[in-house]
N, C-alpha and C positions, 0 to 999 in steps of 0.2 A: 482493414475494413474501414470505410468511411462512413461517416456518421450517418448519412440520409442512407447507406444500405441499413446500419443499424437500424435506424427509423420502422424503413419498409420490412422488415423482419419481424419487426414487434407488431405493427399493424397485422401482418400476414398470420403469423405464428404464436399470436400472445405470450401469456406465461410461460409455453416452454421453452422460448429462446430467453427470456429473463432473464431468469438463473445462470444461462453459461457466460451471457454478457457481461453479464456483473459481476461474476469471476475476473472477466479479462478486464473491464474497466467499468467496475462501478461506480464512481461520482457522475459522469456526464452520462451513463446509460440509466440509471437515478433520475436524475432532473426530465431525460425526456419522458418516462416513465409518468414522472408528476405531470408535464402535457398532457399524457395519454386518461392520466385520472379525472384532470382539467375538463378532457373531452369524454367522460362518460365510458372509457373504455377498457379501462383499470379499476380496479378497487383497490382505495389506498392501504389497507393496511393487509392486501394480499402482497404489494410489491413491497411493503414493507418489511414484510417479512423476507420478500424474498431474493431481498438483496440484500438485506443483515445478513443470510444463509451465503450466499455467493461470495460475500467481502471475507465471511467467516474460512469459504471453504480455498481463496484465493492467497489469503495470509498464510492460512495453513500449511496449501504448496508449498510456499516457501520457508517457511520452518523446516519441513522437511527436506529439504534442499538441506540445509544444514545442520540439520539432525543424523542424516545418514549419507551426506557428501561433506563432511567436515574436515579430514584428512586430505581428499582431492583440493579442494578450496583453500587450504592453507599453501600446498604446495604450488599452486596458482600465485596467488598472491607473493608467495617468497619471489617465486621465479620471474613473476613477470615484472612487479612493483621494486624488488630488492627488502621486503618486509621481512625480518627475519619472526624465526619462528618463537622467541621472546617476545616480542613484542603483540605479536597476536595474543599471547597468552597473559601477557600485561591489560590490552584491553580485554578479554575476557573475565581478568580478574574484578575490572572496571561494573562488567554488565552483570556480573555474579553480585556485586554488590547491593545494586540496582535493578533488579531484573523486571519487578513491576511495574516501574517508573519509567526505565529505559526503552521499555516494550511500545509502552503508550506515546512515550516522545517520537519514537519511529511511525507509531501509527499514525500520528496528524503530518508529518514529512510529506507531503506527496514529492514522487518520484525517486526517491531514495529509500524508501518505506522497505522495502523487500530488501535490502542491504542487512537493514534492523531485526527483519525477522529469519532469516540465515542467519546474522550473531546469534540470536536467541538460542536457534534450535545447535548452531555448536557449542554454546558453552551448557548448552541442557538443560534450559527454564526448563520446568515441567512444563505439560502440554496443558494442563487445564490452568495453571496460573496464565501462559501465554492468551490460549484463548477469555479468559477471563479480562487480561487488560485492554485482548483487540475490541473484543466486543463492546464493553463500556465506552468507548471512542468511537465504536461503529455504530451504535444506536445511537449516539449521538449526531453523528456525521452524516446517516442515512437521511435522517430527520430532517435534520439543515435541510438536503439536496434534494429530498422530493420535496419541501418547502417552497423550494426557491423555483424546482419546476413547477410545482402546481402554481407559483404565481410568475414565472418567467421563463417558462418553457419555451415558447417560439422563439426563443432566442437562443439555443442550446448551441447552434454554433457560432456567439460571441461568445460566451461561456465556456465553453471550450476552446476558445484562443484564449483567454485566461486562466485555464487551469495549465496549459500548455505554457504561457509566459510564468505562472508563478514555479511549476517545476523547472523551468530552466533558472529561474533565482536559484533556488535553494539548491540543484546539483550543483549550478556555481559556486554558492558559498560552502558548498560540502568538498568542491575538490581541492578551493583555494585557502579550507579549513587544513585540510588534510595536509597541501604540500606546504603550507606552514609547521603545521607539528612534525610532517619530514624534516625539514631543514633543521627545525630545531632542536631535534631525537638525535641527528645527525650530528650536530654543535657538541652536543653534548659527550660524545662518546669519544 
């Protein structure tokens, strides 16, 4: 879906396309939201809400992705990557350590985020610690992003080639993190 359909769906539809948008991509559907407050059409602390609720209910998915696909997903990864099944269970031991820290560091990740919270839910945060650490980063984060639209919302699609350029940074240095600790898991053994 492209951005000026989302636009004209929220004009058309109000608050009840919201929510599902901000499930699917809430930072840039956020920000035009703050336009829409800008122009008298939104009340800011109803999309406040209700894209804290959508980011809440969109992490979630994917926890549960790894909460109850975490045996398929290893067998994935063995098979497709050559990761054996130690070494998943090394980094899990990783995020068991960490599990509040670790949660939160994935939630500021854009683009790799949903990696972090499949970890989460196979190594079995609880659900209320998880949502506990999304949310303090999400009310945080929402805040920013109707921010920055209510004062730079007509610009949602520059804004959106930068949130698009900083996630291809970070899968960048997340794949080229990665096949370094390959090689070097590999060195090792």
């Amino acid at each position: 879906m492209s951005l000026d359909h989302a636009v004209l769906l929220l004009q058309q539809y109000g608050y009840f396309v919201l929510f599902p948008l901000a499930i699917i991509e809430g930072p840039i559907i956020t920000i035009i939201a703050g336009l829409f407050v800008t122009s008298g059409i939104f009340n800011p602390l109803i999309v406040y809400a209700v894209v804290v609720a959508g980011d809440i209910v969109g992490d979630s998915f994917w926890y549960s992705v790894g909460r109850f696909g975490g045996g398929p997903i290893s067998r994935f990864l063995e098979k497709v990557f050559g990761i054996k099944q130690s070494t998943i269970e090394q980094a899990k031991q990783k995020m068991e350590r960490n599990r509040f820290k670790t949660t939160m560091l994935f939630k500021f990740a854009q683009g790799i985020g949903f990696a972090g919270f499949i970890a989460a839910g196979m190594v079995r945060v609880s659900y209320p610690l998880f949502v506990l650490a999304c949310l303090i980063v999400t009310l945080a984060q929402s805040a920013v992003f109707l921010g920055v639209g209510v004062l730079f919302g007509q610009a949602y699609h520059q804004i959106e080639h930068y949130f698009n350029y900083a996630a291809e940074i970070i899968i960048g240095l997340a794949v080229i993190g990665l096949l370094l600790w390959y090689f070097r898991y590999r060195e090792t053994r």
